[in-house]
Each structure stands twice: as structure tokens, then as C-alpha cells.
N, C-alpha and C positions, 0 to 999 in steps of 0.2 A: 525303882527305889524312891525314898522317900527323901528330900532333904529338908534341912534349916538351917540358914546362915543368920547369925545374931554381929550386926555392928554396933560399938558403944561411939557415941555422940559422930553416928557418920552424916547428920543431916546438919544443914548450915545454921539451924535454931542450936542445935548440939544435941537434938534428940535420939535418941538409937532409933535401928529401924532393924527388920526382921524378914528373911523371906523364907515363903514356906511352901514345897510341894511336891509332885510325882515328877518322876522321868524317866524314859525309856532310854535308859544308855547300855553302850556295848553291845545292842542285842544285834546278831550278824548269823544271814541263811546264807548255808553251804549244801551246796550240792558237788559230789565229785565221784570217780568212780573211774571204772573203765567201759568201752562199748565196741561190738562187736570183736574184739581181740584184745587178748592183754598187755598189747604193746601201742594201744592208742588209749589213753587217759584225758580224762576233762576235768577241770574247776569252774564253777562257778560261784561268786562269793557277796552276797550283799550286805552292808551293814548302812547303819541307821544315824542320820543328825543327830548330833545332840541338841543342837536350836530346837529345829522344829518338828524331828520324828520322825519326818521323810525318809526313804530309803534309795541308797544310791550303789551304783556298781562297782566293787573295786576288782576284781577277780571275773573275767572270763577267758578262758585260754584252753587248747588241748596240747595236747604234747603224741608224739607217737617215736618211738623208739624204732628206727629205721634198718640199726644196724647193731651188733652184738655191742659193740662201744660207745655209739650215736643214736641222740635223741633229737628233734627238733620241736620247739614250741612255740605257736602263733598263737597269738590274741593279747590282752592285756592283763597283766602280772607286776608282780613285786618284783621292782631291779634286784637281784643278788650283787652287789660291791660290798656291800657291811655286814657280817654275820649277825650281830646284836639283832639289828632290822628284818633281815630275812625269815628268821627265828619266828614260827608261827605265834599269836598272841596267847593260842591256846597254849603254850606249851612252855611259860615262861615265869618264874619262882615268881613275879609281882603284877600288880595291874598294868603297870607300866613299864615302860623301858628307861633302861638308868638316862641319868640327867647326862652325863657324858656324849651317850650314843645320841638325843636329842642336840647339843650340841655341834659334834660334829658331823652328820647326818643332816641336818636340819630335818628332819620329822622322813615320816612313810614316803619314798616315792615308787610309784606303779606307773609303770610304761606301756605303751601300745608297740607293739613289732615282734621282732623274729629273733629267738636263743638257738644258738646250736649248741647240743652239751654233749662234755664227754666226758666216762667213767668208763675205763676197762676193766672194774673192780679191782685195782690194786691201791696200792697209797696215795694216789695221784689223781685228781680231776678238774675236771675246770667247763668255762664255757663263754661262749662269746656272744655278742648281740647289736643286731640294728632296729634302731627306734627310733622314734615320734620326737625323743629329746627326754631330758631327765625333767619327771612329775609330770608326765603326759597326760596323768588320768583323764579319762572319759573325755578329751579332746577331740576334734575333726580334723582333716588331712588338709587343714589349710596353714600358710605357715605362718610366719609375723608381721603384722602384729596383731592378731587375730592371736594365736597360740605362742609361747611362750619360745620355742626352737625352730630350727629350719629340720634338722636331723639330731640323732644322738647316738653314740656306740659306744660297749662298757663289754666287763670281760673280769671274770675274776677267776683265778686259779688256787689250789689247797693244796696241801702237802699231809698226808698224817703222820707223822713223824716217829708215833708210839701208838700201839691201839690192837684189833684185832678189825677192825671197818670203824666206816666211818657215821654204824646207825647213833651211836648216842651224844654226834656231834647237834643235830636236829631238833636240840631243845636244851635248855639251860637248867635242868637237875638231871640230876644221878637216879631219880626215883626209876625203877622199872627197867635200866639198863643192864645188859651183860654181856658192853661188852671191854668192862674195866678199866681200867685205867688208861687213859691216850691222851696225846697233846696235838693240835694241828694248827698248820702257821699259813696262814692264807692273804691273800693279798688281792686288792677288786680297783677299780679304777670306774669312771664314766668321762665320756668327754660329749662335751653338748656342742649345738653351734648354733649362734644370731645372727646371721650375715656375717656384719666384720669382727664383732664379740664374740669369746668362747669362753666355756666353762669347765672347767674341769674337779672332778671330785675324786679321790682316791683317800685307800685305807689299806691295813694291811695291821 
């Protein structure tokens, strides 16, 4: 895209100044699917600086569906504690995510480790996880102060309350859904650790 930004008297004479030019923003290569069986699935997912155009890893993980109610998924992924967050970019009524969820989220965090989830397809699911620590991305396995955590575990369980499933919880319009009307009341937590410091984030 193209921009231009016009300031009136930002320079210390009191001149206006003007910047003008391209950018490659938002652009992010997704690869995902299933392989060999349709109960092992992969992501991978890279998007692009805004600075300087480079491209970096925020998604690689596969998942395999082990048992009729149990999934397990290794690699690095988007923590599930906040629905707003979780909620793919693609699939979301603005460019952005509301000022709220920035907030109290403080922005994207993707971890390195291990989810175990569980959905027995009824109103009920949830799932738990040990990781690298909250905002792991693309870190090594050493701990502090080198990386940010020593460990981290988070876990968040849903309820649907009213619905017929829980496919049109998975994005923030109504566009394309059927399946009506439903309400779900969910609640996610992360607890990080630095040695003797810990953190804890929770929502619901």
C-alpha cells in the first residue's frame, strides 16, 4: 500500500514535513492441511515486518487427534486464554483487534510447547498446556535471562451455553454461519515463571 502522512508545523523551524511511500504490510504465507491421515494436521504461518519487510515465523505446529475426544499439539502456536486474540486475523469484522482486547492481552502472544485439547463434541471443551513461558515466540530453550520465562502453563475451558456447535464461535461475524443463534462463556488463564517472579494472566 501506499501512504502519506502530512504534519502541520512538526519541524522545530515550524515547518510541516510530509512522508510518502510503499509498504508491504499484513502480507502472511499460510500453509496448512492434513498429511498422511486426517487426524494429524499441520500450520505453518509466516508474516512480514512492518519496519523492514523481512519475514518471520509465528505459526509452526501440528496437531494429531489421538483419541475420539483428545488432540495433542506440539510446536509453536497462538496461546488460546483470550477469545478476541485467538480469533484468526482472517476472520475478524476490522483490521484490528478492539483497543480493549490490546489492553488487556497486551498484544499477540505465541508460545513454543505442548496443548493437550479436549472436545467430545458436546457443549463442553477446553484444553491445557506446557510451554517455553507467555510470548515465547521464535525463542531457544535457554532460560533467563537469555529468554523472558523459565516455564509456562495456561489452560482455558468454554461452555456453550445456547447454540447448536461451537463452529460460528471461530470468528467474529455472523456472515456465512448456520449455526444461529448461541452464547458461550469461557474462561483461560496463563501462569508464567522467572525464578522467584511470576505472572499470571487470566480472562474469562
Amino acid at each position: 500500500r501506499n501512504v502519506t502522512t502530512y504534519n502541520d508545523n512538526a519541524k522545530s523551524n515550524g515547518d510541516a514535513n510530509t512522508d510518502n511511500g510503499f509498504e508491504t504490510r499484513r502480507l502472511r504465507i499460510i500453509l496448512e492441511g492434513t498429511a498422511i491421515t486426517k487426524n494429524l494436521s499441520y500450520r505453518f504461518q509466516w508474516n512480514t515486518d512492518r519496519g523492514n519487510g523481512t519475514m518471520f515465523n509465528e505459526e509452526a505446529y501440528i496437531q494429531y487427534k489421538f483419541a475420539d475426544n483428545f488432540a495433542v499439539k506440539l510446536g509453536q502456536y497462538k496461546e488460546f486464554i483470550y477469545h478476541e486474540q485467538a480469533v484468526s486475523a482472517a476472520k475478524q469484522l476490522l483490521v484490528d483487534r478492539s483497543l480493549l482486547n490490546e489492553v488487556l492481552n497486551g498484544g499477540e502472544s505465541y508460545v513454543q510447547g505442548v496443548d493437550l485439547l479436549w472436545d467430545p463434541g458436546s457443549n463442553l471443551h477446553g484444553d491445557i498446556g506446557f510451554t517455553d513461558g507467555y510470548n515465547s515466540r521464535n525463542t531457544n530453550y535457554q532460560d533467563p535471562p537469555v529468554n523472558p520465562f523459565d516455564f509456562g502453563v495456561h489452560g482455558r475451558i468454554e461452555w456453550l451455553v445456547c447454540g447448536s456447535d461451537f463452529k460460528g464461535y471461530g470468528q467474529l461475524t455472523s456472515m456465512g454461519s448456520k449455526s444461529g443463534d448461541f452464547a458461550v462463556i469461557g474462561a483461560g488463564a496463563d501462569y508464567s515463571q522467572n525464578g522467584d517472579v511470576s505472572v499470571l494472566h487470566h480472562n474469562a
